[in-house]
N, C-alpha and C positions, 0 to 999 in steps of 0.2 A: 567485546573488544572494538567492534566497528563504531559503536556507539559513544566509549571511553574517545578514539580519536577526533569524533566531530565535534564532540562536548571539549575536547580541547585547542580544533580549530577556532572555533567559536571564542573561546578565551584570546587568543593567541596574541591580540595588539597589549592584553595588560598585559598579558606576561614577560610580554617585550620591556615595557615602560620599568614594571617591576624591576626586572633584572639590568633594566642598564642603569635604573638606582641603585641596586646592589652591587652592581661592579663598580660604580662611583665610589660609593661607601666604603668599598674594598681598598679600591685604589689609595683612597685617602687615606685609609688607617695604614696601608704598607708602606709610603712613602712617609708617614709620622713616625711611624718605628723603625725606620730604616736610618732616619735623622738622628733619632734615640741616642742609635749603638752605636752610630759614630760619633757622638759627643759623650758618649759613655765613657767613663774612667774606670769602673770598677766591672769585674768581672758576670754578675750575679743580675746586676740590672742589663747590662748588655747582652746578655742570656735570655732575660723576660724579654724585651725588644724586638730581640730576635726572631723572637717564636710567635708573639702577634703578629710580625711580620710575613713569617711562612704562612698562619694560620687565614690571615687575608687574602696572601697569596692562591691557597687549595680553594678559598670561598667563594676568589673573583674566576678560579677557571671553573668550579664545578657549576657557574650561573653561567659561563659562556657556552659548558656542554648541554647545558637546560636550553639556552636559548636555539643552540645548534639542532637539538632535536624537534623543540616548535617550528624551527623554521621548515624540519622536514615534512612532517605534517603539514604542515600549515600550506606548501608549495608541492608536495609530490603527492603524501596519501593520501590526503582528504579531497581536490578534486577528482584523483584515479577514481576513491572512492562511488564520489557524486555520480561519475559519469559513469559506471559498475552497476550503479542502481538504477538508473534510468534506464540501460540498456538492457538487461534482465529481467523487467517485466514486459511482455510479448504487446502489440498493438491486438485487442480484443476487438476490432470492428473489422480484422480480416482472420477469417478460419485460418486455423494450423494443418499443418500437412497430414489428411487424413481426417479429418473431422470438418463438419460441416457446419456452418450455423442456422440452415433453413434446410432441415433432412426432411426428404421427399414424405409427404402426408401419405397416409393410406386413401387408393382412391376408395370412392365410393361406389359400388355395383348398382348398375342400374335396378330399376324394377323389373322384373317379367314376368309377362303374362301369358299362363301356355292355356291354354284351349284342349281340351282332353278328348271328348266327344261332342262333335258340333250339335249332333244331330239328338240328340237327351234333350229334353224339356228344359234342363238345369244344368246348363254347363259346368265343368268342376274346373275350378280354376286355381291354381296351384303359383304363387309368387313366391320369388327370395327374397327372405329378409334383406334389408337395408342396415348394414353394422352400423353401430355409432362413431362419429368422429375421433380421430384419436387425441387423448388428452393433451390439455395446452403444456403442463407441466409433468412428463411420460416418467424424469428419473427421481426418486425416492430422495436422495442425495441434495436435489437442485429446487428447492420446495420454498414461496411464498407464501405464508398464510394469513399474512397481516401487513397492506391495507389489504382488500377482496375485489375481483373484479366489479370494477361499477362503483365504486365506494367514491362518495366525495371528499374528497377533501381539503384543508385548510392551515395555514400554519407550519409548526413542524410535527411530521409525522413519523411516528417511531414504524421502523420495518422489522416484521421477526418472521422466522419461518428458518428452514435448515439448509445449511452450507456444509453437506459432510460426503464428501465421493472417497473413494480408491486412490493411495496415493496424494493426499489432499496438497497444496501449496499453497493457496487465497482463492479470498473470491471477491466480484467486483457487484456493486450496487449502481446502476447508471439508467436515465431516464430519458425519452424521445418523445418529440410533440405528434401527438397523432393516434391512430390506431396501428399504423405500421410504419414507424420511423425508419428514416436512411440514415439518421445522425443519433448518435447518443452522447451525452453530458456523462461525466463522472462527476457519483455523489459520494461516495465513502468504499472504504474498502478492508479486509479482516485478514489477518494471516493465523487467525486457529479457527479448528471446526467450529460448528454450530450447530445443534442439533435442537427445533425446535424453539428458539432462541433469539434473541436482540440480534439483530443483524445490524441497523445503523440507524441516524435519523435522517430524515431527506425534509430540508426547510423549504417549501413550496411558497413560502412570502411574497417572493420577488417575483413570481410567474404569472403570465397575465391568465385569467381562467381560459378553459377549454378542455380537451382533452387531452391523457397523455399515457403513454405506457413508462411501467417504471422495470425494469429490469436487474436477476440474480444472475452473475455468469460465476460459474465455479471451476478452479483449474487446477490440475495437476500439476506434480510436478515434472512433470516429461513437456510442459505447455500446450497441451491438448483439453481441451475442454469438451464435455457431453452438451446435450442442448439446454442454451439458457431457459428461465423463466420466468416468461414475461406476463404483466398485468396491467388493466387496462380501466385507466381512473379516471376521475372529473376531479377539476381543482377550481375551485372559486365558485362553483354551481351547485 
């Protein structure tokens, strides 16, 4: 339905032009038949007259109730519209209430070194392991797997990997110069899942080389997003 309207904002100047042709044409044929039947003598043709006269009549009002509803369109729904759809997708470079975009890393435990008995030939020395860092991309759901970190690239570059959370609504493809951007570019964006999948293409032509991270954020529909994920490319090298 929302789509039937813009597809008809979009029209809305011919269909203007159209019908106030039509109500010309209208106009013209009621006043010719209207002439008819007053120079009519006879009963039969005064009659036929007549009735292309009504029949122009219903044709010139039912083109001005045509025009009456473009104009509604055209002046109330389709901007309400515009402005409906702008405002309903969430600003992605500030977290929503309750979600974070940079959730606290696991720290890292130091080493340590105990000393068991000093006084043995061979001290026994007893360390904690060192856990590994936790992955760039933690949820299953929010998955890049094509370009790969490090990958160079060139051209336009198809993005695939998986777009599929709880509750899904869209998800955004957007890229920042650096290894850790303040600012991100929107490059494309999906409103059904993905799983495993073409996500979008992102054309690097116009970018001078260097490095750059290219970024999956994936959102619900409540406008809460899990943690993006990000990777981290060379373009032109």
């Amino acid at each position: 339905m929302v789509t039937l309207l813009l597809f008809i904002d979009r029209l809305a100047p011919y269909i203007y032009a159209l019908s106030l042709l039509g109500i010309l044409a209208a106009l013209y044929v009621f006043l010719t038949a209207q002439r008819e039947v007053a120079r009519a003598r006879k009963w039969i043709p005064r009659e036929e007259a007549s009735a292309r006269a009504y029949k122009a009549g219903f044709f010139a009002l039912g083109l001005l109730l045509v025009v009456a509803g473009v104009a509604l369109i055209d002046t109330r729904l389709a901007p309400a519209l515009a402005q409906f759809s702008q405002e309903t997708i969430p600003d992605l470079t500030q977290p929503s209430s309750g979600t974070s975009l940079n959730p606290t890393p696991t720290p890292t435990l130091p080493r340590t070194i105990i000393i068991i008995n000093t006084t043995t030939p061979t001290p026994e020395i007893i360390s904690t392991p060192i856990p590994p860092p936790p992955a760039t991309c933690p949820n299953p759901g929010v998955q890049v797997t094509s370009p790969g970190v490090g990958a160079s690239l060139a051209g336009v570059v198809e993005v695939r990997g998986t777009a599929a959370i709880e509750n899904f609504w869209y998800y955004k493809l957007e890229f920042g110069i650096g290894e850790g951007p303040g600012d991100w570019s929107w490059i494309t964006a999906g409103y059904e899942p993905v799983v495993d999948g073409f996500l979008g293409n992102w054309d690097t032509s116009t970018l001078p080389p260097g490095a750059y991270t290219l970024r999956l954020v994936v959102v619900d529909n409540t406008g809460n997003f899990p943690q993006p994920c990000p990777v981290t490319v060379n373009i032109g090298s």
